[in-house]
C-alpha positions in Angstrom: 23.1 -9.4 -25.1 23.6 -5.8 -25.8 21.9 -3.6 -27.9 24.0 -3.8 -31.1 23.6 -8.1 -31.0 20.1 -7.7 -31.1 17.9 -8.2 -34.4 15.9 -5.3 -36.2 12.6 -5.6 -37.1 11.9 -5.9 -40.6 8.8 -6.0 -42.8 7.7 -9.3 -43.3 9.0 -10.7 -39.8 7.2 -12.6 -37.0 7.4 -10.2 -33.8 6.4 -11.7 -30.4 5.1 -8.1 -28.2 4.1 -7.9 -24.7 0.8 -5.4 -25.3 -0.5 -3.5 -21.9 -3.7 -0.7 -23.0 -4.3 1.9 -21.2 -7.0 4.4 -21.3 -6.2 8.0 -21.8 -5.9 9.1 -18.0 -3.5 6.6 -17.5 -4.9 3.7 -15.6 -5.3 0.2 -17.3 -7.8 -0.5 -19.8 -7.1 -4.2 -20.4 -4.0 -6.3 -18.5 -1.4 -6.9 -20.5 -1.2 -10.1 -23.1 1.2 -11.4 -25.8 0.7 -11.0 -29.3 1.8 -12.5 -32.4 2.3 -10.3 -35.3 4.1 -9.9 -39.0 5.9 -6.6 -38.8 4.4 -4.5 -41.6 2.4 -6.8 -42.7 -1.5 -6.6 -42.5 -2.8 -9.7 -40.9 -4.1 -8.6 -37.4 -7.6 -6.8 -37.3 -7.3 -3.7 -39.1 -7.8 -1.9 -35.2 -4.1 -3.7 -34.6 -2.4 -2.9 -37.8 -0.7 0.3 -36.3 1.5 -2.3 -34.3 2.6 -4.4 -36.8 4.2 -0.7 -38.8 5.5 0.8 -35.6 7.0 -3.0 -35.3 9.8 -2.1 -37.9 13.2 -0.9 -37.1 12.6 -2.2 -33.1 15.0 -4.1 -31.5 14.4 -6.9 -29.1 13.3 -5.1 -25.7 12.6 -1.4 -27.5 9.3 -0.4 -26.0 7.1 2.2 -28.3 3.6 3.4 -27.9 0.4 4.0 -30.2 -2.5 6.0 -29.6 -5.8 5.8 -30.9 -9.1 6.5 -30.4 -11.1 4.6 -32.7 -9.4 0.7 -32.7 -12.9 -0.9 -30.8 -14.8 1.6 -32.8 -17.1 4.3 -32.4 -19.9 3.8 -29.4 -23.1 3.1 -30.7 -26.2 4.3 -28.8 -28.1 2.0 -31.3 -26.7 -1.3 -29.3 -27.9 -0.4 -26.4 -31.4 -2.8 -26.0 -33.6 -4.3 -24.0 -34.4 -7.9 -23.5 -37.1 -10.5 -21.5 -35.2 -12.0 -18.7 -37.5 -14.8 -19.3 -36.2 -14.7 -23.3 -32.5 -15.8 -22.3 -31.2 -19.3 -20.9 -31.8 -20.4 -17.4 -28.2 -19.6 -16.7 -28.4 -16.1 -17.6 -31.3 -15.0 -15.7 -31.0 -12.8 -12.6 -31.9 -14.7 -9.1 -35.5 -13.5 -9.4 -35.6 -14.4 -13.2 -35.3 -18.4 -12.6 -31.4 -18.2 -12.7 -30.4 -22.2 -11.9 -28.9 -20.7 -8.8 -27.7 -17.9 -6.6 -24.1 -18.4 -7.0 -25.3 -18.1 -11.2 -27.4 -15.0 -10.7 -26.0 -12.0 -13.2 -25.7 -8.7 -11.8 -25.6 -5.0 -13.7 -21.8 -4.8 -15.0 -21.4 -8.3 -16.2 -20.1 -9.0 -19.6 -22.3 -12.3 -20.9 -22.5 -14.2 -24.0 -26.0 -14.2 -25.5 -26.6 -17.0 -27.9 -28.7 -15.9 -31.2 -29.3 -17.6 -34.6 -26.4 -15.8 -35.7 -23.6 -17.0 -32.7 -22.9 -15.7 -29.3 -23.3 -12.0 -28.9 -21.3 -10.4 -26.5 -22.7 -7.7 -23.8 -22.8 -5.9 -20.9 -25.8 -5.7 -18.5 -26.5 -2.2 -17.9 -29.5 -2.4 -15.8 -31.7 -5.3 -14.0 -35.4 -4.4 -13.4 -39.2 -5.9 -13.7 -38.0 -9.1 -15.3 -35.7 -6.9 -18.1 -32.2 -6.6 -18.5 -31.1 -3.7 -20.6 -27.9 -5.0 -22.4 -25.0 -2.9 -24.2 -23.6 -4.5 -27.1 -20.7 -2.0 -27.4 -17.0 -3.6 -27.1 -16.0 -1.9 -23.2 -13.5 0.6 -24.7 -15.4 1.5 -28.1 -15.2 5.6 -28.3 -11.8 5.8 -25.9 -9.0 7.1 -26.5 -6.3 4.6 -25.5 -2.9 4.0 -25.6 -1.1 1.0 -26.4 2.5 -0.1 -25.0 4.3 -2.7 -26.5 7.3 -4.6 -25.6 9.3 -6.9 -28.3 9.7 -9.8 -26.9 11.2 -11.7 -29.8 11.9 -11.4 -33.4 12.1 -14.0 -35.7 12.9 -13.9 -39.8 
């Protein structure tokens, strides 16, 4: 199909995008995925709103890019804690914690879901030592500047 067959974007339509992130130096930041969104219309997370605007006036296969610094939010020194190994689930203790097994252990790096009285909590383990992980509740690329790609993929009214 060439370029002048193709639909336009309007506000109000559904827009399939193929979404790769990078960070600001050019590497990847997160692989890309498929999204679903309403072109001009506000129903992503406000941190994805950006693409559903730039959606209008694309054409099936126009490529265009966003960048922001701010869409996982600021980084917050104040999530950044400690917690009693022994305080978490058997299956997310380190090896000399009481972790069920080996293969299970965590190591500093890992993203884990901590369960509270509120949900699961997301994290990272920063550090591993004397029976205390220090955890980072931060999303990965809060405080980065990044740059989203995006693809349409398909455009339907």
């Amino acid at each position: 199909m060439n370029q002048t067959n193709k639909k336009t974007a309007r506000k109000g339509d559904s827009v399939t995008m193929r979404i790769t992130v990078f960070n600001a130096d050019g590497s990847i930041a997160e692989p890309p995925y498929e999204l679903n969104a309403t072109a001009g219309e506000h129903f992503l997370p406000p941190r994805l709103a950006s693409l559903e605007n730039a959606a209008i006036g694309c054409r099936e296969g126009d490529t265009f890019s966003i960048v922001a610094d701010d869409v996982f939010g600021e980084y917050d020194e104040s999530l950044i804690f400690p917690v009693a190994c022994s305080r978490l689930p058997r299956n997310l203790r380190p090896a000399e914690d009481g972790a069920e097994t080996k293969e299970n252990a965590l190591a500093e790096g890992e993203r884990i879901l901590i369960p509270t009285d509120r949900g699961e909590l997301e994290a990272t383990i920063l550090s591993i030592r004397d029976s205390r992980m220090t955890l980072d509740a931060n999303h990965p690329l809060a405080g980065k500047k990044l740059v989203f790609v995006a693809e349409i993929i398909k455009i339907r009214r």
